[in-house]
C-alpha positions as CSV (number, residue, x, y, z in Angstrom):
1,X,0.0,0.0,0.0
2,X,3.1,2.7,0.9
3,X,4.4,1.9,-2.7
4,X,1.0,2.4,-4.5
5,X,0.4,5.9,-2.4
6,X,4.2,6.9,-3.4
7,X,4.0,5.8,-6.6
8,X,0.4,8.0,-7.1
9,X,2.4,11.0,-5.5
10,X,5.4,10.7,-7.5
11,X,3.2,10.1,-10.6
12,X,0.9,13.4,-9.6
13,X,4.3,15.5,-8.7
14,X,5.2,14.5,-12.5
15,X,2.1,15.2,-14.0
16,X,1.1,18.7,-12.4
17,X,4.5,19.7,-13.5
18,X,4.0,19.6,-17.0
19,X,0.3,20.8,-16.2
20,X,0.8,23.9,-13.7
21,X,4.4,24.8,-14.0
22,X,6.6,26.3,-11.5
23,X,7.8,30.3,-12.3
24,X,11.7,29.8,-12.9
25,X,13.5,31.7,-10.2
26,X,14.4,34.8,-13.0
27,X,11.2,34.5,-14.8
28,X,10.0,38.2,-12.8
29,X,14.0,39.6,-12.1
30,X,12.8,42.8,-10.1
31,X,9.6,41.6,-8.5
32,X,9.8,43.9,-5.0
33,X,12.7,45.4,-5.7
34,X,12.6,49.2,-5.8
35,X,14.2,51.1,-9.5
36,X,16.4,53.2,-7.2
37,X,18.0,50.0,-5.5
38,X,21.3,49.6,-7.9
39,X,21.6,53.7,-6.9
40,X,21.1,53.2,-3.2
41,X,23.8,50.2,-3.3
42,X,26.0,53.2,-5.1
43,X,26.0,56.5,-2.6
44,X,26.1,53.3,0.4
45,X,29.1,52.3,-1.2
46,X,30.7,55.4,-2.5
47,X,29.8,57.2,1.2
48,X,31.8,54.3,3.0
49,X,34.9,55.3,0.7
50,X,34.2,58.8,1.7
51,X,34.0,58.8,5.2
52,X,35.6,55.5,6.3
53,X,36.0,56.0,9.8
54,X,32.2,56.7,9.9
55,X,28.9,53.9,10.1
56,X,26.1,54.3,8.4
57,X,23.1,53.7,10.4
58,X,19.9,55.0,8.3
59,X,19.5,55.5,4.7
60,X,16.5,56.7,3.0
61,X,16.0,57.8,-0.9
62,X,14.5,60.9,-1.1
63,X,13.5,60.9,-4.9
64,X,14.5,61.3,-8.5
65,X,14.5,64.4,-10.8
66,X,14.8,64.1,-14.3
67,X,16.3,66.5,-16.9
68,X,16.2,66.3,-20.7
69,X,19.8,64.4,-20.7
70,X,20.1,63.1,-17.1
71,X,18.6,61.5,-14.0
72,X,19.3,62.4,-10.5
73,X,18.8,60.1,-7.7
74,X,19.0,61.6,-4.3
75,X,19.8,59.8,-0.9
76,X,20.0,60.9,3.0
77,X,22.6,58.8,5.0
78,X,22.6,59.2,8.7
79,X,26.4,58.5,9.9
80,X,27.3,57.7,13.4
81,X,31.5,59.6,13.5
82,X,33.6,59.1,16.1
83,X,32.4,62.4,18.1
84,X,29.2,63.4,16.2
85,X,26.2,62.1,14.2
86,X,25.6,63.4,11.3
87,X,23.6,63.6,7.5
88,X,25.3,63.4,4.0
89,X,22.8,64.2,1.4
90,X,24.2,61.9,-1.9
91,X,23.2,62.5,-5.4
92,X,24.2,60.5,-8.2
93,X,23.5,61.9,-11.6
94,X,23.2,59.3,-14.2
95,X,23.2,59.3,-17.9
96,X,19.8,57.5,-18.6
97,X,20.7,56.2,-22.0
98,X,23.8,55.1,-20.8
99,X,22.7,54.1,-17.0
100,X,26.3,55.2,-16.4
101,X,27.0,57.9,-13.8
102,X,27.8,61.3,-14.5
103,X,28.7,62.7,-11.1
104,X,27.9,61.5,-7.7
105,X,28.1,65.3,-5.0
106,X,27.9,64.7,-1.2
107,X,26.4,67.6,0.7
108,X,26.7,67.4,4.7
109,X,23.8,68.2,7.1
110,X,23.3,68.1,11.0
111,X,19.6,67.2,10.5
């Protein structure tokens, strides 16, 4: 009887496969993942090498402005220094056509 029932199980595992199947792990790439992500990854990274002695303890994106020949994503990063806590607003300009980046500017603010 324990063979029969596995072999309807495997047989119904094999069958509803071909009938209903599974969504390949790429089949929706970005599903959840916010357009600004790649960017956010980019002033995280790009404010460690700027202030290495400091730890980042928020971040939050702020928006996007776009021009006729680029787009602006703008970040706040709350950094914990060795004496003070403080805010670097980081904006990375990016060549939309391109998706490369233009400039990335670092403005700092105590709120």
């Amino acid at each position: 009887m324990r063979k029969l029932c596995l072999a309807f199980s495997i047989a119904f595992v094999f069958v509803s496969s071909y009938t209903f199947p599974l969504p390949e792990a790429n089949a929706v790439p970005n599903e959840g993942v916010p357009s600004y992500a790649k960017w956010g990854k980019v002033a995280v990274q790009e404010t460690k090498e700027k202030y290495p002695s400091a730890q980042i303890i928020d971040y939050l994106h702020v928006g996007k402005e776009t021009t006729d020949g680029s787009t602006v994503e703008k970040f706040k990063l709350w950094l914990k220094g060795d004496t003070k806590e403080f805010g670097v607003f980081v904006n990375i300009e990016i060549n939309p056509e391109t998706n490369e980046v233009i400039q990335i500017t670092f403005e700092e603010t105590d709120r």
